[in-house]
Every structure is written in C-alpha cells, then in structure tokens.
Biopython code that builds the backbone (N, CA, C, O; Angstrom):
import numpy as np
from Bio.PDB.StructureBuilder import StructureBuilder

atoms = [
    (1, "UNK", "N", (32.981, -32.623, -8.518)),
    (1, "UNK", "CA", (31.856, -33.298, -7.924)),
    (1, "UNK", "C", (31.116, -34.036, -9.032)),
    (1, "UNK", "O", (30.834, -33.409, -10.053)),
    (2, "UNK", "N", (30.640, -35.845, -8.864)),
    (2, "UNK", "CA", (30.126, -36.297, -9.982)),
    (2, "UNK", "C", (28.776, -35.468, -9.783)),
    (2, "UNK", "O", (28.486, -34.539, -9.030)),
    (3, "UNK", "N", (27.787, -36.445, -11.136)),
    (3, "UNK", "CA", (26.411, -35.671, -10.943)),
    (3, "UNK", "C", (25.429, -36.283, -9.737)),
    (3, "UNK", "O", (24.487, -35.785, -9.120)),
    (4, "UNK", "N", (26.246, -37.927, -9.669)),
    (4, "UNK", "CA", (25.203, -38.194, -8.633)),
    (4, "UNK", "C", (25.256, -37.279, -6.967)),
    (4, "UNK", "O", (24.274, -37.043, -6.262)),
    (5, "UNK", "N", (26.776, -36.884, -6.661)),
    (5, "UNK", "CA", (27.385, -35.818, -5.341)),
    (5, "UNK", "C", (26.208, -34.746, -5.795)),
    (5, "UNK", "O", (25.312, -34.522, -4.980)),
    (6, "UNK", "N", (26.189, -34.001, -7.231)),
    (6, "UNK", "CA", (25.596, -32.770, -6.683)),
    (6, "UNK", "C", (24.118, -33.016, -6.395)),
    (6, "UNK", "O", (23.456, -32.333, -5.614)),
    (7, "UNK", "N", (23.647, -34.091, -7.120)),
    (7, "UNK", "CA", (22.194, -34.221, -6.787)),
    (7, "UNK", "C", (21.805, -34.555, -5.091)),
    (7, "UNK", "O", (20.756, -34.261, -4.517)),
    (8, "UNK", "N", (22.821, -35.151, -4.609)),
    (8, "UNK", "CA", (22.927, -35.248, -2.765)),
    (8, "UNK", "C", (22.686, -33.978, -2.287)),
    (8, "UNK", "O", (21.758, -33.569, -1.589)),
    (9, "UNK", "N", (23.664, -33.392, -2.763)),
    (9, "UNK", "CA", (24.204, -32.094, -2.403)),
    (9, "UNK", "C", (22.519, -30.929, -2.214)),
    (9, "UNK", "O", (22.178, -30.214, -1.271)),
    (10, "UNK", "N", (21.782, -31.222, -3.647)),
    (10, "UNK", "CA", (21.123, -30.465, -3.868)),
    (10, "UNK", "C", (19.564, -30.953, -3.013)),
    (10, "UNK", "O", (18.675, -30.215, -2.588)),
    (11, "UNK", "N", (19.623, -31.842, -2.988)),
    (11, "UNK", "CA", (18.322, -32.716, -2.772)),
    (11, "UNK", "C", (18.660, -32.087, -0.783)),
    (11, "UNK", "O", (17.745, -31.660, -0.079)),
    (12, "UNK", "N", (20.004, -32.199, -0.346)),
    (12, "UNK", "CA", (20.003, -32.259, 0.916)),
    (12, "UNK", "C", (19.591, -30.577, 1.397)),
    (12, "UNK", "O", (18.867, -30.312, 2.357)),
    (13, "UNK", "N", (20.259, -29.525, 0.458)),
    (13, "UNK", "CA", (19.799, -28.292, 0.366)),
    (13, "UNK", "C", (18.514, -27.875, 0.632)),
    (13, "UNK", "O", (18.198, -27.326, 1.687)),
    (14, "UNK", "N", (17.629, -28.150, -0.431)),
    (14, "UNK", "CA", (16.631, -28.105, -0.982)),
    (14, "UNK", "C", (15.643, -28.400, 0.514)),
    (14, "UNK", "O", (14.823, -27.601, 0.967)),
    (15, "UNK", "N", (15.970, -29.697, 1.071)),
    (15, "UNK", "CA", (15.192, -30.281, 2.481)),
    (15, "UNK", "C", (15.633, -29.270, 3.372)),
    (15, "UNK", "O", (14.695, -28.565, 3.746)),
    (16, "UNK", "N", (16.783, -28.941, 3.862)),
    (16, "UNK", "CA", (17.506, -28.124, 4.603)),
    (16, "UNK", "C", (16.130, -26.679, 4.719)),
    (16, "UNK", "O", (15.301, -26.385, 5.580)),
    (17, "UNK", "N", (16.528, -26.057, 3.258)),
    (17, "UNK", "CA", (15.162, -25.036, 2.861)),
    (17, "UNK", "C", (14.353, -25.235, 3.171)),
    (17, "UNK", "O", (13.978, -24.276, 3.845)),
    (18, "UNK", "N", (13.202, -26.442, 3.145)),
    (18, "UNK", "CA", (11.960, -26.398, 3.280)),
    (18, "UNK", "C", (12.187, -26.888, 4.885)),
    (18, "UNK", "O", (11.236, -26.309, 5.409)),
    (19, "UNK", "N", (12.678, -27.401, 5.664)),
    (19, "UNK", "CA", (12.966, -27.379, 6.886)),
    (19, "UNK", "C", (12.934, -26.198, 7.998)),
    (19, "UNK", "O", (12.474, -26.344, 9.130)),
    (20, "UNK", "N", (13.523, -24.955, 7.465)),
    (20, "UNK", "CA", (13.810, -23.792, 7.921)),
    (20, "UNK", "C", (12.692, -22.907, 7.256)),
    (20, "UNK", "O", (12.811, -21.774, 7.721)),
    (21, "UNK", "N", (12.060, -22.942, 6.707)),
    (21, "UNK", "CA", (10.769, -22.570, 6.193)),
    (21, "UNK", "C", (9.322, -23.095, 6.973)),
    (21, "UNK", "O", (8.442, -22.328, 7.363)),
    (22, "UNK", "N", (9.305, -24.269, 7.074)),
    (22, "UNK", "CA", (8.336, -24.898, 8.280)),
    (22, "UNK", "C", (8.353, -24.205, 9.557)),
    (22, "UNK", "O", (7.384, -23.865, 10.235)),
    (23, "UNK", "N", (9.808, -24.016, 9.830)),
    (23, "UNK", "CA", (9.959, -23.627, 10.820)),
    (23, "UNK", "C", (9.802, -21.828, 11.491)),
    (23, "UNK", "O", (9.502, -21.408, 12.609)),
    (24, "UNK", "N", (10.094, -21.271, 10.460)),
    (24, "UNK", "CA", (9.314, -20.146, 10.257)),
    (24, "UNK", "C", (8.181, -20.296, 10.632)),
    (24, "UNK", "O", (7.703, -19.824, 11.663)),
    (25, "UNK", "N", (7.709, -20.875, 9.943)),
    (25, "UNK", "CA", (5.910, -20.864, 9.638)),
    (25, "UNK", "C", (4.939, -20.797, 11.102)),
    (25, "UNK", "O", (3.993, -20.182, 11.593)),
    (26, "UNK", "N", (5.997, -21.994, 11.419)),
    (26, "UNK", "CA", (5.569, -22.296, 12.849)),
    (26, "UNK", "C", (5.874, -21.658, 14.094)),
    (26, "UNK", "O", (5.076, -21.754, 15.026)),
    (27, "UNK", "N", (7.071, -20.940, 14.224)),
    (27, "UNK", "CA", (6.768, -20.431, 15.059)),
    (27, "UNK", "C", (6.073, -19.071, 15.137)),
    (27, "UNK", "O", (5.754, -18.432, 16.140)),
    (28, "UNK", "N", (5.882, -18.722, 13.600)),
    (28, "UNK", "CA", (5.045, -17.274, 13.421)),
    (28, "UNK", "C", (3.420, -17.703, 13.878)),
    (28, "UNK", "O", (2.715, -17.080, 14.673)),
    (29, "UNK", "N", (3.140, -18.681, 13.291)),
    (29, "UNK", "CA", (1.758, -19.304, 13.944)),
    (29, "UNK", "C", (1.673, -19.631, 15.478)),
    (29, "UNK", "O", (0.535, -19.706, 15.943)),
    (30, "UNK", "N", (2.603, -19.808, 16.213)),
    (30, "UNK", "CA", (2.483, -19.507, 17.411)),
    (30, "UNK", "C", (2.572, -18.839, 18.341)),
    (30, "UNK", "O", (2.039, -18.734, 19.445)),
    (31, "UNK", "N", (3.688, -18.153, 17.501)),
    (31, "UNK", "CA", (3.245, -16.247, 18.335)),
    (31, "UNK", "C", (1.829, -15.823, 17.898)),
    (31, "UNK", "O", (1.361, -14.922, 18.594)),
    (32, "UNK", "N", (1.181, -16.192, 17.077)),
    (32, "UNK", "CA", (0.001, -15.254, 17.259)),
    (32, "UNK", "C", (-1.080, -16.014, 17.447)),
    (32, "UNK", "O", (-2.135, -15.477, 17.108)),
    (33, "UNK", "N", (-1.164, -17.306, 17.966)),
    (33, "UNK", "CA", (-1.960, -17.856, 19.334)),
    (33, "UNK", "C", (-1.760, -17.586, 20.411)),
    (33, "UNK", "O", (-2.665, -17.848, 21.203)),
    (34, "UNK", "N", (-0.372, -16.880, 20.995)),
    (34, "UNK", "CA", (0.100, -17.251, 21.950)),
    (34, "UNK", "C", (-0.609, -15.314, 22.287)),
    (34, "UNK", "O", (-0.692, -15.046, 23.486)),
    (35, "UNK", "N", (-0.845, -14.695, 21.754)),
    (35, "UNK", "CA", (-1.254, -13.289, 21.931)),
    (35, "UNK", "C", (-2.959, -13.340, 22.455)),
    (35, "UNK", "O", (-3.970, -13.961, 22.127)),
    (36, "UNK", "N", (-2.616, -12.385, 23.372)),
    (36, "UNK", "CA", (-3.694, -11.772, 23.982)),
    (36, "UNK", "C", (-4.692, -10.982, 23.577)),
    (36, "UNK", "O", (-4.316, -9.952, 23.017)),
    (37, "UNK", "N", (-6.104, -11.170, 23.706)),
    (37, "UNK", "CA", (-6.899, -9.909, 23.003)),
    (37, "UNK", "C", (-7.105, -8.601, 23.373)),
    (37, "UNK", "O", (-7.996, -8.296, 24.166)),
    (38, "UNK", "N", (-6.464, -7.909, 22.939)),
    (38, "UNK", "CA", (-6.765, -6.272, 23.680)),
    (38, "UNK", "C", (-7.706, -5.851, 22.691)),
    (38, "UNK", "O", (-7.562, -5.735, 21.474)),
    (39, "UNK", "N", (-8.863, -5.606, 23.550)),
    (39, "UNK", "CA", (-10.222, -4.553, 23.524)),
    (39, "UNK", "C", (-10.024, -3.336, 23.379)),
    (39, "UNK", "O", (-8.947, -2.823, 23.680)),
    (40, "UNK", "N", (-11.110, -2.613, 22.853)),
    (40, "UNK", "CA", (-10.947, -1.259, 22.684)),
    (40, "UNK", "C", (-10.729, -0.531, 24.140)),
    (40, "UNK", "O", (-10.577, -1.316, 25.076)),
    (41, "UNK", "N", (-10.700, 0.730, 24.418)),
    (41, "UNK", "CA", (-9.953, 1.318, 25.814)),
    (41, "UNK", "C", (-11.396, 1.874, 25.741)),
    (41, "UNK", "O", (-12.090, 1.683, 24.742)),
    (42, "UNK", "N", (-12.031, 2.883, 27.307)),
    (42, "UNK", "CA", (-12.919, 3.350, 27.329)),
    (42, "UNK", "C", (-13.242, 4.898, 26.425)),
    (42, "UNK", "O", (-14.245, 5.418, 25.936)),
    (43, "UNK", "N", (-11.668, 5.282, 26.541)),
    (43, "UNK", "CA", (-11.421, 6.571, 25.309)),
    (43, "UNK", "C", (-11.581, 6.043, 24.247)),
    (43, "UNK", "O", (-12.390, 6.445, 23.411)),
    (44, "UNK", "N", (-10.800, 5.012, 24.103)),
    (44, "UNK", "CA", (-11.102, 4.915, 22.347)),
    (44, "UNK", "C", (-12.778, 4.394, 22.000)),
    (44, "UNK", "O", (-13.120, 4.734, 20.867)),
    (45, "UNK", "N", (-13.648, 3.780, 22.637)),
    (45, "UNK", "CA", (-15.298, 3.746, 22.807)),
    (45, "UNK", "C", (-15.594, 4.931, 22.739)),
    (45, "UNK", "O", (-16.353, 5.217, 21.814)),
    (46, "UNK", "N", (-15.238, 5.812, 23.448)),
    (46, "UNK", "CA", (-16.062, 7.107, 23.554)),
    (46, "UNK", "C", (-16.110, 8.055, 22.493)),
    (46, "UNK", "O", (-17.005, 8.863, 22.243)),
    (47, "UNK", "N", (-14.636, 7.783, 21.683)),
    (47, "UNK", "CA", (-14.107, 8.615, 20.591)),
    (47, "UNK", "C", (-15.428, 8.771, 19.325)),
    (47, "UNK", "O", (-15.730, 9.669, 18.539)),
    (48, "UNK", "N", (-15.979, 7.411, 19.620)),
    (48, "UNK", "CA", (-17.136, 7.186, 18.439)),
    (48, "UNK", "C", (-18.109, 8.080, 18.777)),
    (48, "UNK", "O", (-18.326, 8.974, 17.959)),
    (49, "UNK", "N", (-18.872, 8.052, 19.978)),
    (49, "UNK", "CA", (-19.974, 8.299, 20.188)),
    (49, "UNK", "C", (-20.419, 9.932, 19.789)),
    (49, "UNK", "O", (-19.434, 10.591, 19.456)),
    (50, "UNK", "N", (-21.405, 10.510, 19.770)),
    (50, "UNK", "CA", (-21.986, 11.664, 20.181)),
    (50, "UNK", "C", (-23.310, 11.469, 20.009)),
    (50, "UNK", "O", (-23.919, 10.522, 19.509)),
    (51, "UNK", "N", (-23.773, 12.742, 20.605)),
    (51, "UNK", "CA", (-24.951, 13.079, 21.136)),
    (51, "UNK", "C", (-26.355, 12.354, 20.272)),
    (51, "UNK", "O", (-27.338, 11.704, 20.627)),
    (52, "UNK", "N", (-25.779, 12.916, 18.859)),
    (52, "UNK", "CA", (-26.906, 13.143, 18.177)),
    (52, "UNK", "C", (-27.315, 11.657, 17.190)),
    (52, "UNK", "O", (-28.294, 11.682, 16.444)),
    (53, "UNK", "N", (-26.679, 10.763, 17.280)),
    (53, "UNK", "CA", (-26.661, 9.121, 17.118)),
    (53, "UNK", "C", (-26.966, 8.537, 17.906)),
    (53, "UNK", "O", (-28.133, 8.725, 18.251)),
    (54, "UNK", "N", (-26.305, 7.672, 18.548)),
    (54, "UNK", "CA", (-26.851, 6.574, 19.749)),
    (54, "UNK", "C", (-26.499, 6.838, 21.005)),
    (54, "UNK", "O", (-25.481, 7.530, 20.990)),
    (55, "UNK", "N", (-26.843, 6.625, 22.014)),
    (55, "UNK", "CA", (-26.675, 6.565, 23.599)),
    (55, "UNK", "C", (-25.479, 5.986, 23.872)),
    (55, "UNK", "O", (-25.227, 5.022, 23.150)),
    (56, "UNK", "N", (-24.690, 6.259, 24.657)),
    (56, "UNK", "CA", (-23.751, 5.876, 25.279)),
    (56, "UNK", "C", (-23.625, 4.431, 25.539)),
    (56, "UNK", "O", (-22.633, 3.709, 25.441)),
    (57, "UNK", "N", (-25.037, 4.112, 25.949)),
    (57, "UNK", "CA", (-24.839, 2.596, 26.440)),
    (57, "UNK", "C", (-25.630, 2.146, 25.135)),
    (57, "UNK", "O", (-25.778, 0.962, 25.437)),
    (58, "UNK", "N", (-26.207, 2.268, 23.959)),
    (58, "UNK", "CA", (-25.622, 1.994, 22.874)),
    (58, "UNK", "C", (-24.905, 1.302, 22.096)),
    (58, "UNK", "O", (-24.961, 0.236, 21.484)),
    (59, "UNK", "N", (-23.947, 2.486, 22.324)),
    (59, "UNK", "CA", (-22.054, 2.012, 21.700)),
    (59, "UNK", "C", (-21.985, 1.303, 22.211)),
    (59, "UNK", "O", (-21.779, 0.325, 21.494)),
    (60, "UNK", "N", (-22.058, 0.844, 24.057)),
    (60, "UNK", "CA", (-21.173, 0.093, 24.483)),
    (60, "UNK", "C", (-21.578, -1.185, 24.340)),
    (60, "UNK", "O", (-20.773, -2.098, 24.159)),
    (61, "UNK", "N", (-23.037, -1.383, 24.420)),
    (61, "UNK", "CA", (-23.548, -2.668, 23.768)),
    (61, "UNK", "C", (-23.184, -3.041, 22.248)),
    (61, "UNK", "O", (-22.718, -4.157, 22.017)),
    (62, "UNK", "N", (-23.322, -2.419, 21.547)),
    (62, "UNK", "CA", (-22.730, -2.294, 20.076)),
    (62, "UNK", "C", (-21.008, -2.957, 20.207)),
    (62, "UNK", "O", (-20.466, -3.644, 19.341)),
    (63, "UNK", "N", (-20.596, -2.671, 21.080)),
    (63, "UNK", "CA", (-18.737, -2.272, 20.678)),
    (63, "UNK", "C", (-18.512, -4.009, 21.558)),
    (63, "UNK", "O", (-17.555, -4.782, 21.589)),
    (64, "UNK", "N", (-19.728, -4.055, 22.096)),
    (64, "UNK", "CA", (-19.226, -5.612, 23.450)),
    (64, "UNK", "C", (-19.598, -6.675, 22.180)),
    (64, "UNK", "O", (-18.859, -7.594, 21.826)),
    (65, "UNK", "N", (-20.527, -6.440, 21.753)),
    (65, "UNK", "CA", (-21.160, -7.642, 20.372)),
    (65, "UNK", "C", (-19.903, -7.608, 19.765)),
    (65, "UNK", "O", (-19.143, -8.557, 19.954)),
    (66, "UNK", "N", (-19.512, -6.532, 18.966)),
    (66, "UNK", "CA", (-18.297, -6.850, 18.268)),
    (66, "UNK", "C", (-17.041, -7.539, 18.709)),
    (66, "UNK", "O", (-16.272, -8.347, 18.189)),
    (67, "UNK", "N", (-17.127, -6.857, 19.977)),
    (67, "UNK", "CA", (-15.664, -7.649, 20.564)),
    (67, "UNK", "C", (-16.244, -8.827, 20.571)),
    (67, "UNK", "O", (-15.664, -9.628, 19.838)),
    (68, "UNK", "N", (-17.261, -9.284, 21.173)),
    (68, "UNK", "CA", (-17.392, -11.079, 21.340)),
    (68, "UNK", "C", (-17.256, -11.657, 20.210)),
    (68, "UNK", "O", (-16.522, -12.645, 20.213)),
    (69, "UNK", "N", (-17.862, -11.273, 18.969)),
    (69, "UNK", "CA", (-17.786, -12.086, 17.572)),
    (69, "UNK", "C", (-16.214, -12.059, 17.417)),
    (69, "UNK", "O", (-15.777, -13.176, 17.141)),
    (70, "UNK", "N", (-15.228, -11.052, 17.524)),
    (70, "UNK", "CA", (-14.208, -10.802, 17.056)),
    (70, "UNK", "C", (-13.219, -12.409, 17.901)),
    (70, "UNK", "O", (-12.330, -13.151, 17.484)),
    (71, "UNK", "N", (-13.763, -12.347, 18.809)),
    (71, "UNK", "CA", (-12.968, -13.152, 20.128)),
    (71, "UNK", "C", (-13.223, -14.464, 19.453)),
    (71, "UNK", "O", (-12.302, -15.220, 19.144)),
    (72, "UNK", "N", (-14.519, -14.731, 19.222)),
    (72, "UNK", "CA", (-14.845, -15.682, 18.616)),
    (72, "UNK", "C", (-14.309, -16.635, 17.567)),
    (72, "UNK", "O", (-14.061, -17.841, 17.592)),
    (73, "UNK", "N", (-14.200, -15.576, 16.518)),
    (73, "UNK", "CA", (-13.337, -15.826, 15.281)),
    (73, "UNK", "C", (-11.709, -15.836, 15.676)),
    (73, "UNK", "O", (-10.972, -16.587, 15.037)),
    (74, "UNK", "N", (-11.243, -15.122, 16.574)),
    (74, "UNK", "CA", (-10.025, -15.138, 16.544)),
    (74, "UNK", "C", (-9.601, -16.417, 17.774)),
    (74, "UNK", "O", (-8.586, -16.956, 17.334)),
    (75, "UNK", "N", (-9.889, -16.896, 18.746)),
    (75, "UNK", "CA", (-9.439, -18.217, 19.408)),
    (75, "UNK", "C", (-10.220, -19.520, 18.783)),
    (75, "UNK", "O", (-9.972, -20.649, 19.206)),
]
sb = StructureBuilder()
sb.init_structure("model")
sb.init_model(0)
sb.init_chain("A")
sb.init_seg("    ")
for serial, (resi, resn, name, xyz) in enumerate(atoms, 1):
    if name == "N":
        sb.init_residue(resn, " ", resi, " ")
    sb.init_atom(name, np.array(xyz, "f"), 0.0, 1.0, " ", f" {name:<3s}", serial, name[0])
structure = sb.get_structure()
C-alpha cells in the first residue's frame, strides 16, 4: 500500500470512528429524554418521617418541592 492508500485508508477509519461514536452519544442522549420521572412511592415518603421531627404533611410538602425542582432541572 503507497503512503498516499494508507492515509485514505486511515483518514476513512478515523471518520468511520468518530461516526460510530456520535452515534453512541446520541442515542444514549435519547434514551434518557425519552425516560419517565418516577417519584418517590408513598412507603418510601414515609420511610423518612417520624414523630418527633416534622408532620406528616410536612414531608409531603417538603418531598412535592423537591420533586418539582428535580422535574424542573431534569426536562
């Protein structure tokens, strides 16, 4: 192979790579737009709470703020 073949050769590689790399990229970035937000469960809310801290409805005001900021930042 002369040097100008391997530089084809290599140059066409090289694109090939960063081709299949984009493409990665992209569809990993769109699986995780394409995902849904799952919220905490009412067990896993409750798991936090007790008596001797905050009220029940509290947490749940507490845990809804977070989810909204979270929602926020994440779509």
């Amino acid at each position: 192979m002369t040097p100008e073949q391997e530089k084809i050769y290599e140059d066409g590689f090289l694109a090939g790579q960063e081709q299949l790399i984009k493409s990665s990229v992209h569809r990993a970035v769109n699986r995780m737009a394409q995902r849904t937000w799952v919220g905490l469960t009412d067990e896993e809310r409750s798991s936090f709470w007790t008596a001797d801290q905050m009220t029940h409805k509290e947490w749940d005001e507490l845990f809804n703020a977070i989810e909204a900021k979270l929602k926020d930042k994440n779509t």
